[in-house]
C-alpha positions as CSV (number, residue, x, y, z in Angstrom):
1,X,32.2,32.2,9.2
2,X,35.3,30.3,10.4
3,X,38.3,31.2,12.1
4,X,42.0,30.0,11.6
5,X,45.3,30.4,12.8
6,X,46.6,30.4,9.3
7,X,44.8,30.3,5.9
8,X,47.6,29.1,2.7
9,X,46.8,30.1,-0.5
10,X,47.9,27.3,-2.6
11,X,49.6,23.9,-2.5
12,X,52.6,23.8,-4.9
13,X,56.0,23.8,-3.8
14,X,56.1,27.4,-2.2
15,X,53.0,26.4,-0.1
16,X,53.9,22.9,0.8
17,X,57.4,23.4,1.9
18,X,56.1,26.6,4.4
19,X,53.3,23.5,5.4
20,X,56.3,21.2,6.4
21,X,58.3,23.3,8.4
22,X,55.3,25.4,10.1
23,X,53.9,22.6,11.4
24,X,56.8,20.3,12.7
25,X,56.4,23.7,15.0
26,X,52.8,24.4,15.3
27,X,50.2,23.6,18.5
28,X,48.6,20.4,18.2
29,X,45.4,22.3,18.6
30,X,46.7,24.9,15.3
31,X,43.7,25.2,12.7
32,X,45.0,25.5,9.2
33,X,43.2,26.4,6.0
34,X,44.5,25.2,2.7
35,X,42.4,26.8,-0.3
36,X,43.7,24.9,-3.7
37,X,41.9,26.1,-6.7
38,X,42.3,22.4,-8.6
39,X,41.4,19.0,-7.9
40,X,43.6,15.9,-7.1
41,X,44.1,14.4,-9.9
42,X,45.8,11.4,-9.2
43,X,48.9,10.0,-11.2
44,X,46.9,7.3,-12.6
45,X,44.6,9.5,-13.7
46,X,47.1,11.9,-15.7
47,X,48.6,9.0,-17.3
48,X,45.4,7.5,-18.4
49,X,44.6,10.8,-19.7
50,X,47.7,12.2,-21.2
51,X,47.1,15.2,-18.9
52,X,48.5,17.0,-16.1
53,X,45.4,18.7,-14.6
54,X,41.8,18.4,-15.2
55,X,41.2,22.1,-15.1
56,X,42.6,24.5,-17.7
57,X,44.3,27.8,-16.3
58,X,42.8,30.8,-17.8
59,X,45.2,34.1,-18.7
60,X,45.3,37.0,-21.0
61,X,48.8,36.4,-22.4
62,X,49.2,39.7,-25.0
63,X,52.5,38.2,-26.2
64,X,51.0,34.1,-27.0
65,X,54.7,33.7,-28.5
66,X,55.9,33.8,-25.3
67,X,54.6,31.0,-22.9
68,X,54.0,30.9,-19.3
69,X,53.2,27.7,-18.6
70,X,51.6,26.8,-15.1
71,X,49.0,23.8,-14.1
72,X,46.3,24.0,-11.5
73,X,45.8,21.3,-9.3
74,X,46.6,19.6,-5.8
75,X,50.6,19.4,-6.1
76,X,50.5,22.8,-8.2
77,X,53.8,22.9,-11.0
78,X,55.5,19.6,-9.3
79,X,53.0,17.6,-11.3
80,X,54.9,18.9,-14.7
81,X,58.3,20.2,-13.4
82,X,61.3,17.8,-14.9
83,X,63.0,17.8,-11.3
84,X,66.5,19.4,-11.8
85,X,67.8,21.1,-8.9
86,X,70.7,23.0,-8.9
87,X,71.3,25.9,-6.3
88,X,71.6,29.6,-7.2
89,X,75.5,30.7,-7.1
90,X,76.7,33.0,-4.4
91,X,77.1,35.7,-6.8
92,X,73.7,35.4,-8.5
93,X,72.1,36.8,-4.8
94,X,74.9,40.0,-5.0
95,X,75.1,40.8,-8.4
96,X,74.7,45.0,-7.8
97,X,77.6,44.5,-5.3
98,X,79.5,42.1,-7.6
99,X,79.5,42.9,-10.9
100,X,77.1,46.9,-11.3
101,X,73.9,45.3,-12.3
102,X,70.5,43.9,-11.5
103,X,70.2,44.2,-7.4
104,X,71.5,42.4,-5.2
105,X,69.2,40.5,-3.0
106,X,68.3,40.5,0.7
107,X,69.7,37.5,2.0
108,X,72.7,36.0,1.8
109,X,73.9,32.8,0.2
110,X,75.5,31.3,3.8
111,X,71.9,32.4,5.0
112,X,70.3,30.2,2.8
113,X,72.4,27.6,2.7
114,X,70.7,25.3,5.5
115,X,67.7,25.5,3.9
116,X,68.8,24.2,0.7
117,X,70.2,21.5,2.4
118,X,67.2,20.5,4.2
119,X,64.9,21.0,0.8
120,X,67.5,18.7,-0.9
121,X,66.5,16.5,1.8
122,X,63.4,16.5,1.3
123,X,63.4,15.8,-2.0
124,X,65.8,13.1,-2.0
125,X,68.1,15.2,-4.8
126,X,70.8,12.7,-6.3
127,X,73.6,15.1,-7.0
128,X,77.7,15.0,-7.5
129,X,79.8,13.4,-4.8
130,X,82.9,15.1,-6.5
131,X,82.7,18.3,-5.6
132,X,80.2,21.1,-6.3
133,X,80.0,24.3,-8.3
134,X,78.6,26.0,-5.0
135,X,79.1,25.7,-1.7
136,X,77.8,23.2,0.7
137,X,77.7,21.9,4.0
138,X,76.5,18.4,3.8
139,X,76.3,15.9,0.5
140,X,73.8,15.0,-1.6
141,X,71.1,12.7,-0.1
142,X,71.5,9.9,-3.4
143,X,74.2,9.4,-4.8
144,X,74.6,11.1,-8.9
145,X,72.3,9.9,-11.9
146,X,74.9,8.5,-14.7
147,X,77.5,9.9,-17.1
148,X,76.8,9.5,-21.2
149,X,80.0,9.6,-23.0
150,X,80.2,13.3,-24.2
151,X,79.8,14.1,-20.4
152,X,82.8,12.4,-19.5
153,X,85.1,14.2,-22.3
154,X,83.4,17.2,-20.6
155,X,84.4,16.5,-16.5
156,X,87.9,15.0,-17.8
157,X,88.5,18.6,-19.8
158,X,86.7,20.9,-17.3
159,X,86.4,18.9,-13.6
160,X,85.7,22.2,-11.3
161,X,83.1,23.2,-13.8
162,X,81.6,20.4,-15.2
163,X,79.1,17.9,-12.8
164,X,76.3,15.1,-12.6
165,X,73.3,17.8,-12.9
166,X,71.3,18.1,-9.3
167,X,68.1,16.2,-9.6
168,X,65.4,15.2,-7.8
169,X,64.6,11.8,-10.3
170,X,65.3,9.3,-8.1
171,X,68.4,7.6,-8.7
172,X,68.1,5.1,-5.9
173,X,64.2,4.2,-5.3
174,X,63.0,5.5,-2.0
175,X,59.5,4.3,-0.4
176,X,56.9,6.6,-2.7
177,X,59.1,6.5,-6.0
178,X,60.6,4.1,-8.7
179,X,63.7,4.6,-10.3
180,X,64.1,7.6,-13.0
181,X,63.7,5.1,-15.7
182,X,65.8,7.2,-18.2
183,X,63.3,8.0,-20.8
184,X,63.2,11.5,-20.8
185,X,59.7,12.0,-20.5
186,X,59.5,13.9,-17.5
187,X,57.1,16.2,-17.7
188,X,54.6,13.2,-17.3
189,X,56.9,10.8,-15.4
190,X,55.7,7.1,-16.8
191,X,57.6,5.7,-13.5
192,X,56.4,8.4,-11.0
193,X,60.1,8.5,-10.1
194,X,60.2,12.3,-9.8
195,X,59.6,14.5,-6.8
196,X,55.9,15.7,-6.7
197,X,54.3,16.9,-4.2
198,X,51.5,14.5,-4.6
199,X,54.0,11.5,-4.0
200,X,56.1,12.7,-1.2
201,X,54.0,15.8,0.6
202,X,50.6,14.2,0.6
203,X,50.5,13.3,4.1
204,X,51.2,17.0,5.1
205,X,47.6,17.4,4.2
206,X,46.1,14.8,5.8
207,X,47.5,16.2,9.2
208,X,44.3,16.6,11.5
209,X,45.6,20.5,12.0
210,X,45.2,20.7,8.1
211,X,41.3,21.3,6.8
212,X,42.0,21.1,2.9
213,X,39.5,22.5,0.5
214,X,39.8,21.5,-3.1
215,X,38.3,23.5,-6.1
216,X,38.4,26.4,-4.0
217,X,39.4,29.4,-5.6
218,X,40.7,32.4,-3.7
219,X,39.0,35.5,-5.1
220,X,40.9,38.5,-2.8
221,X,42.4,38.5,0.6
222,X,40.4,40.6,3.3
223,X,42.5,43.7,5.4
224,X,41.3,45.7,7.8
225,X,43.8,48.8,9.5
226,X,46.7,47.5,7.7
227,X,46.7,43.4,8.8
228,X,44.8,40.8,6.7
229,X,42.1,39.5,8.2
230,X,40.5,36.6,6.0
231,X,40.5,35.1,2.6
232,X,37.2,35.8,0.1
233,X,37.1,32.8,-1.7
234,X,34.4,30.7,-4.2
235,X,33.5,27.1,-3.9
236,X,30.8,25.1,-5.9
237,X,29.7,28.9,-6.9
238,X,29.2,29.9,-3.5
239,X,31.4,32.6,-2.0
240,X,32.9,32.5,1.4
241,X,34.9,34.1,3.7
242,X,37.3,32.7,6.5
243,X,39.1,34.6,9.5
244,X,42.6,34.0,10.2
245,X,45.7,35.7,11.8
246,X,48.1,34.8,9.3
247,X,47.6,34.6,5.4
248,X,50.0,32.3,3.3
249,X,50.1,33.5,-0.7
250,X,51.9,30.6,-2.4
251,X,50.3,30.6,-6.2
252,X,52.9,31.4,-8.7
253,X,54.1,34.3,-10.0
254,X,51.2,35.9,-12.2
255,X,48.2,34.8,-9.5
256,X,50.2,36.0,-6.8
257,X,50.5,39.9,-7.7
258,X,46.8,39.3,-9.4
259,X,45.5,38.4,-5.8
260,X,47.1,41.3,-4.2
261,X,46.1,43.7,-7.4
262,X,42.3,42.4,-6.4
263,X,42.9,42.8,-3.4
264,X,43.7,46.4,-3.5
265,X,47.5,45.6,-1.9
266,X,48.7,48.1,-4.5
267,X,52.4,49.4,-5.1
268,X,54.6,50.9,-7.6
269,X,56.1,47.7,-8.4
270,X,53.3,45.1,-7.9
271,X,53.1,42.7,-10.6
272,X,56.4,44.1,-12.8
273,X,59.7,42.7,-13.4
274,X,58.1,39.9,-14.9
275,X,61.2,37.4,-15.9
276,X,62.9,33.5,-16.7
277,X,65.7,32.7,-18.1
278,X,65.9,32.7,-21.9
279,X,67.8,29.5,-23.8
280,X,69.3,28.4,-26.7
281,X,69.6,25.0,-27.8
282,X,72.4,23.4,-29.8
283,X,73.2,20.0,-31.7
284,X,76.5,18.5,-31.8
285,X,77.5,15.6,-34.2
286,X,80.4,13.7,-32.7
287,X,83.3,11.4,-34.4
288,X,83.7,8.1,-33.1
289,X,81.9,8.8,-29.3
290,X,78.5,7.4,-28.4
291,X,76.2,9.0,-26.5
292,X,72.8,8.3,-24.0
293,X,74.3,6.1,-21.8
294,X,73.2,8.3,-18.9
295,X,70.8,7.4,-16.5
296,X,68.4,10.6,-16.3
297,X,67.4,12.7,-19.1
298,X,69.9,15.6,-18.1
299,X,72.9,13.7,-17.1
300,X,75.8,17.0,-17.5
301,X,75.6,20.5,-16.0
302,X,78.3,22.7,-17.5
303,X,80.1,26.1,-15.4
304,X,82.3,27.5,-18.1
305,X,80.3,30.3,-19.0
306,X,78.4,31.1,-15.3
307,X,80.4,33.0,-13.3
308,X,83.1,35.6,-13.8
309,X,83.3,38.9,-14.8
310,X,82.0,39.6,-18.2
311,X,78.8,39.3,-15.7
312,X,79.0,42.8,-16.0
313,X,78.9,43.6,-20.0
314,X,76.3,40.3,-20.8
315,X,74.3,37.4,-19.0
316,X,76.0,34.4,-17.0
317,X,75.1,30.9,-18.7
318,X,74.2,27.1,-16.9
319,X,74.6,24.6,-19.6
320,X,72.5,21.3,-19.7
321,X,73.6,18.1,-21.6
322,X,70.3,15.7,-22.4
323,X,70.0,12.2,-22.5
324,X,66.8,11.5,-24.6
325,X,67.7,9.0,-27.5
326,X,64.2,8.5,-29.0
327,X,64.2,12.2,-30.0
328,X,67.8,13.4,-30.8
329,X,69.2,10.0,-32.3
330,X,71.6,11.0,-35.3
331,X,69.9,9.1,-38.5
332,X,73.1,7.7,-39.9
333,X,74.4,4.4,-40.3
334,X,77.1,3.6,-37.6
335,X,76.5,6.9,-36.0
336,X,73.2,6.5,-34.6
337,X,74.4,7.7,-30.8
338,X,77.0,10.0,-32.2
339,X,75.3,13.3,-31.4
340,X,75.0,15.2,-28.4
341,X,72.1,18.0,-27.7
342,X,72.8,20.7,-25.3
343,X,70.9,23.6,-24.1
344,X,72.3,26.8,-22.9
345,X,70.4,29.1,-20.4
346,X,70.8,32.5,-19.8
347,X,69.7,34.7,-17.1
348,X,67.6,37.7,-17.6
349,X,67.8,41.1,-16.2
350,X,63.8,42.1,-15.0
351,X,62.0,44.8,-17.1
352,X,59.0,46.8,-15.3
353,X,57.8,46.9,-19.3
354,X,56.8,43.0,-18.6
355,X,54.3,42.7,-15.8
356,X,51.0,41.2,-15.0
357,X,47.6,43.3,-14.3
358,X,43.9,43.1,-14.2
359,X,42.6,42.3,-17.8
360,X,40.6,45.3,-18.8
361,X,38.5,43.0,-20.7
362,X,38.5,40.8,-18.6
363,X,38.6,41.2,-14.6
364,X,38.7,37.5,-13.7
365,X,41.7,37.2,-15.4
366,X,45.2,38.2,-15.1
367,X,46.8,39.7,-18.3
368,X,50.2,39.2,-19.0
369,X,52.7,41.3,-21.0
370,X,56.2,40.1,-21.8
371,X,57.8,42.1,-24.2
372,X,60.8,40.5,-24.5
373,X,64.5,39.3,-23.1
374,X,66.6,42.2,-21.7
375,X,69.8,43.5,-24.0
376,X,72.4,41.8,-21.8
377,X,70.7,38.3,-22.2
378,X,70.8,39.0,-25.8
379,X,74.2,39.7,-25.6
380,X,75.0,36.6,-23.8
381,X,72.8,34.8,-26.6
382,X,75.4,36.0,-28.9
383,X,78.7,34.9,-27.7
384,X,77.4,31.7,-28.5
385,X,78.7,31.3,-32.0
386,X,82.0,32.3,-31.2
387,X,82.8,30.8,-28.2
388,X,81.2,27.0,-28.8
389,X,84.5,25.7,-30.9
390,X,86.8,26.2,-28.0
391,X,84.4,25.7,-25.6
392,X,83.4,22.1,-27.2
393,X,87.2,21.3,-27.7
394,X,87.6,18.4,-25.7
395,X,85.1,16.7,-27.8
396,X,85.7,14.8,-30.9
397,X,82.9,17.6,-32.8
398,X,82.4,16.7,-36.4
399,X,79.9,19.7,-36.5
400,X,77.8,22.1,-34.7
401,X,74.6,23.3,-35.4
402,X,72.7,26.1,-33.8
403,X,69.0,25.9,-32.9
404,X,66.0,27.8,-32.3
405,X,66.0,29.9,-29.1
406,X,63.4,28.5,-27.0
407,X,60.0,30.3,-25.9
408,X,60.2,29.6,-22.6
409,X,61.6,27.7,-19.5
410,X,58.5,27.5,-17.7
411,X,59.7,29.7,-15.1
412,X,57.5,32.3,-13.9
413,X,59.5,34.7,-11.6
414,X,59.3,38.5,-10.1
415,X,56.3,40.5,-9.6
416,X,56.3,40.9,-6.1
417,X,59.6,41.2,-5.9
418,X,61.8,41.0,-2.2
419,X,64.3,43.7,-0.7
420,X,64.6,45.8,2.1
421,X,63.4,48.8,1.1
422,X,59.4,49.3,0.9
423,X,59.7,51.9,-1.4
424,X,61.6,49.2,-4.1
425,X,60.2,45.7,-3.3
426,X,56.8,44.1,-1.8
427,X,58.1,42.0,0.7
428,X,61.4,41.6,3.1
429,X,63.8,39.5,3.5
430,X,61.3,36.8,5.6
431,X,58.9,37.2,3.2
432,X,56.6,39.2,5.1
433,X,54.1,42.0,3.2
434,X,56.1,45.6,3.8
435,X,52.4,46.7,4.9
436,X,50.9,43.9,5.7
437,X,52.7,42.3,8.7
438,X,50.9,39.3,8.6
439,X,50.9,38.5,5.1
440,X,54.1,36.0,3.7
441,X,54.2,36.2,-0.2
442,X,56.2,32.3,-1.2
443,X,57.4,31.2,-4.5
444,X,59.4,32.9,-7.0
445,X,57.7,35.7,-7.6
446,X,59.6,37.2,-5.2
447,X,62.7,36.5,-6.7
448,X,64.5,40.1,-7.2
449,X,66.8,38.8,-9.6
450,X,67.3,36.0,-12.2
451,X,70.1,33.3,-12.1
452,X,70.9,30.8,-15.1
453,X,69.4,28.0,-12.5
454,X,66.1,26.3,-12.3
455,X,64.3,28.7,-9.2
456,X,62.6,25.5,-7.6
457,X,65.2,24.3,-5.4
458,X,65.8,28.0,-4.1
459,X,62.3,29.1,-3.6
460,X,61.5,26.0,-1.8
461,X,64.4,26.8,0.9
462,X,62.9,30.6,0.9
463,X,59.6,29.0,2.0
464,X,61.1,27.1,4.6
465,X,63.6,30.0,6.2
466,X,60.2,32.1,5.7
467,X,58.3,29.3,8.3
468,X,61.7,29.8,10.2
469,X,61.4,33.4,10.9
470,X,57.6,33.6,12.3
């Protein structure tokens, strides 16, 4: 049986950002465990095989209609992410305070704000030099990804609310990535030109501190008088278990309440509050204005409808304006680039009717139950029609057309959920277990509440304020 300071769980972006900033501050001596259920399948070998991971995640999703997509593998969800990276408002972390609904959360946006800074960083985000919808201290490390000509009508008409999306697609080449090659197809970057932790993070595992075990799956993590102890965990069909002062959960947001569920961490609100946001999609045919000439496959990010105070009747909305010709060309003659395609995200207030538990049938599996959106995302859903005429003004629109509402976001959030009271939330503020004091639970399951923006950006800062506050 081994001992270790630390044993991580993990090594998407929760994990890997907590495994940057721990060890720019850990003994040179420090023994670090690194348990990563997948293999590492390189990007050559995901674009030779059309794949993003060689081992398929298993769940018992009760609603199929409703995806939660997630991959397994070295890199975790930043093999299939599409890299946008906008920060969570000010507002979205006090909306009980602010507007009578949801909770607020227990840190602060100024709190958070170095951290996003230093994850933006890290990732090398190319974001807007005119400004920002939210507050920051420094600028963006590259310089912003490319108008296309509906975004322009759009800053011109709307310039406090209207900005070059955050992204980390490389718009300048740095020394592990191309540029985004504008193609759109991100999920499986042809160019390797977004942020993965596979291109950029790598060498955090190859540290000599670092002892990384691949195709190890963590099965339950080991307590003893209320402080873990050691990870249980199968390899090559063998089961282990290693010692350690400090256990690391950074799997997602359904294996991470699963792991504490099996581990008999059990509370009131363990695995509930299951959320993302929920989006509607929208096609616009222009009059006389070409389109795609952006340089990333989101080139706009639209404010009008975030912030303000019918936050309090229905849900705040981010709007996203693609770039992908070879799927939303307009099959006219002389108006082939005439046509714009925007999505419009919603947030969601969490439900304890949509959780994650132990599959009856079963016990090696999580099950999932999603029931649906909450009535005040609905309610933003529906202020669509009636709003997207004056809203899309500035633009020359010959006609709108609404689209399907989409199944999911791949954005698995809640479950073990952060505040300050034990009694209502699973961890604290620094992450930390409310029993378990030497247990951190990463990633956005612990996300309280659920802003219109992609949760990457923000729970990669939480990871590395967590590493802050040992």
């Amino acid at each position: 049986m081994e001992n270790f300071d630390i044993i991580i769980i993990g090594t998407g972006f929760a994990s890997s950002f907590f495994l940057h900033s721990y060890l720019s501050r850990a003994d040179k001596k420090a023994r670090i465990l690194v348990l990563e259920r997948g293999k590492d399948d390189s990007h050559a070998w995901q674009l030779q095989n059309k794949s993003l991971s060689s081992i398929i995640s298993k769940t018992v999703n009760l609603t199929p209609a409703k995806r939660w997509p997630h991959y397994i593998g070295f890199g975790g969800t930043s093999r299939a992410w599409v890299a946008c990276t906008p920060r969570m408002m000010p507002n979205d972390l006090q909306l009980k305070s602010k507007y009578g609904i949801g909770v607020d959360w227990p840190i602060t946006y100024d709190e958070l704000e170095p951290y996003y800074t230093e994850a933006e960083i890290i990732m090398a985000v190319s974001g807007p030099s005119d400004g920002s919808p939210f507050p920051r201290s420094q600028p963006y490390p590259q310089p912003p990804h490319r108008f296309n000509g509906s975004d322009k009508l759009l800053k011109q008409a709307y310039p406090d609310l209207y900005f070059q999306q955050p992204v980390a697609r490389a718009r300048i080449a740095t020394n592990n990535r191309a540029l985004c090659c504008a193609t759109g197809v991100c999920n499986l970057c042809p160019a390797d030109a977004k942020f993965t932790v596979q291109n950029e993070m790598a060498y955090l595992y190859q540290d000599p501190r670092v002892n990384l075990l691949l195709e190890a799956e963590a099965l339950a993590i080991e307590t003893e008088a209320g402080q873990a102890t050691g990870v249980r965990y199968k390899k090559a069909g063998v089961e282990y278990v290693a010692k350690t002062n400090l256990v690391v959960l950074g799997a997602n947001a359904i294996f991470n309440p699963y792991l504490l569920q099996k581990s008999n961490l059990l509370h009131p609100l363990l695995g509930k509050r299951l959320h993302e946001q929920v989006s509607q999609y929208v096609r616009i045919d222009l009059d006389g204005v070409d389109n795609f000439q952006g340089s990333t496959m989101i080139t706009g990010h639209g404010y009008m409808l975030y912030d303000g105070s019918h936050r309090s009747k229905h849900a705040a909305c981010i709007i996203e304006n693609f770039n992908v010709p070879l799927s939303t060309l307009r099959v006219e003659r002389g108006k082939w680039l005439q046509r714009c395609y925007m999505k419009f995200i919603f947030e969601d207030l969490p439900s304890e009717d949509n959780y994650i538990a132990i599959s009856e049938k079963s016990p090696n599996l999580p099950k999932i139950v999603h029931k649906n959106h909450s009535a005040y995302a609905q309610r933003g859903l529906d202020t669509l029609p009636a709003i997207l005429p004056k809203l899309l003004a500035p633009l020359p629109v010959e006609n709108i057309t609404m689209l399907h509402v989409n199944n999911t976001e791949g954005h698995i959030q809640g479950t073990t959920i952060m505040g300050n009271d034990p009694k209502t939330s699973i961890v604290d503020k620094n992450l930390l277990h409310h029993q378990v004091r030497n247990l951190l639970i990463l990633g956005s399951s612990v996300f309280p509440t659920c802003s219109p923006a992609n949760p990457t950006l923000t729970l990669s800062a939480l990871s590395l304020w967590a590493a802050d506050q040992l």
